[in-house]
C-alpha atoms as one frame of an Amber mdcrd trajectory, in Angstrom:
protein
  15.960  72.439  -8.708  17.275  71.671  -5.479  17.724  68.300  -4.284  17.462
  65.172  -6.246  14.496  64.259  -8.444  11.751  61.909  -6.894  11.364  59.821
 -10.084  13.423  58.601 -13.062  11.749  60.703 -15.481  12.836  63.866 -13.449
  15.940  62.152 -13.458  16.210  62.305 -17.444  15.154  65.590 -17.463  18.043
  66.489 -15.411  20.765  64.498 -17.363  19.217  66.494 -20.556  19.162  69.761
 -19.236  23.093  69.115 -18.420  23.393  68.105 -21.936  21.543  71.248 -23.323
  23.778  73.257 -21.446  27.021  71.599 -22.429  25.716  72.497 -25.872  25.196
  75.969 -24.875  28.738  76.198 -23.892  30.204  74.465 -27.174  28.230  77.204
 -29.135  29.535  80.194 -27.578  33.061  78.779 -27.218  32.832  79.104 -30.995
  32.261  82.517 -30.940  34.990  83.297 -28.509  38.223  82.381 -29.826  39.887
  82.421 -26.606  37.703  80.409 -25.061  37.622  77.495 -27.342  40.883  75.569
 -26.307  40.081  75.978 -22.910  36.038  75.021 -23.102  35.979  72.700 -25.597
  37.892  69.453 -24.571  36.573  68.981 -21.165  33.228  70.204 -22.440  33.372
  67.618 -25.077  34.156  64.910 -22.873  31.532  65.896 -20.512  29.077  65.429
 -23.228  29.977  61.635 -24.661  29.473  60.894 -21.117  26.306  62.541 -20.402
  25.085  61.216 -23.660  26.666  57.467 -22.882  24.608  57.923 -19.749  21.166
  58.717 -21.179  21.330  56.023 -24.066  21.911  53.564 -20.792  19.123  54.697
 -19.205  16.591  54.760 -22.350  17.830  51.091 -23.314  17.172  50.014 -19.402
  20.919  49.417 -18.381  21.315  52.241 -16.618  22.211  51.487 -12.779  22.726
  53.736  -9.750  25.959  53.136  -8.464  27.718  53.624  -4.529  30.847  55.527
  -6.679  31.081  58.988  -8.186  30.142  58.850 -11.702  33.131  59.351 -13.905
  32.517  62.711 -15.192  32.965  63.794 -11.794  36.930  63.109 -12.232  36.946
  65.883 -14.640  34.000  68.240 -12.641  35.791  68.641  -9.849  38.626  69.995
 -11.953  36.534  72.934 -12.955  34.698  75.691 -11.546  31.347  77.684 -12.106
  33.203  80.387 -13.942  34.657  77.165 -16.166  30.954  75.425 -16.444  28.192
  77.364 -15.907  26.080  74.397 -14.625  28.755  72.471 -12.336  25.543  72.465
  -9.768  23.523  70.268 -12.151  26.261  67.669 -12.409  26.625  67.651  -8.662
  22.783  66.703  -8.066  23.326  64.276 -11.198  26.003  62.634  -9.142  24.090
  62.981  -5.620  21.624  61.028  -7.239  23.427  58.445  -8.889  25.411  57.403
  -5.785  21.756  58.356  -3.210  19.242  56.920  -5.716  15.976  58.781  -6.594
  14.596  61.205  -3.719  11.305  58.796  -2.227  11.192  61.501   0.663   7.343
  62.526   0.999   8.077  66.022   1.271
């Protein structure tokens, strides 16, 4: 995807796909013994706040904001090499702070 999402279903979409990946992560972490200490924390931080995120926006209190989100404190920490799908949480936060894309195009 490139750019942010034109409505707040795509918007969702997005927020789960970060989640599904952050799961992706956890589960080969636990395969790779040296990667676990250094994946799992921030990983599992990542995800309450993804998932805190998503439960506000299914029970309507979800608002768009003019600040980074707070995961971004710990994104910016990390890599691609660290998380896989940094890009994702980038657009996540574009979006939050730029609202939904209304451009025609």
């Amino acid at each position: 995807m490139t750019g942010r999402p034109k409505t707040a279903a795509a918007y969702v979409r997005l927020v789960e796909q970060a989640l599904d990946e952050l799961d992706d992560i956890l589960e080969a972490s636990s395969y790779d013994f040296d990667e676990i200490e250094s994946n799992q924390g921030f990983v599992e931080v990542l995800k309450k706040e993804l998932t805190g995120m998503r439960e506000s926006m299914q029970d309507g209190s979800y608002q768009f904001g003019r600040n980074d989100l707070p995961l971004m404190r710990i994104v910016k920490r990390h890599s691609e090499q660290d998380l896989p799908c940094i890009r994702l949480f980038y657009t996540i936060n574009e979006t939050h702070r730029q609202g939904l894309d209304a451009s025609g195009g």
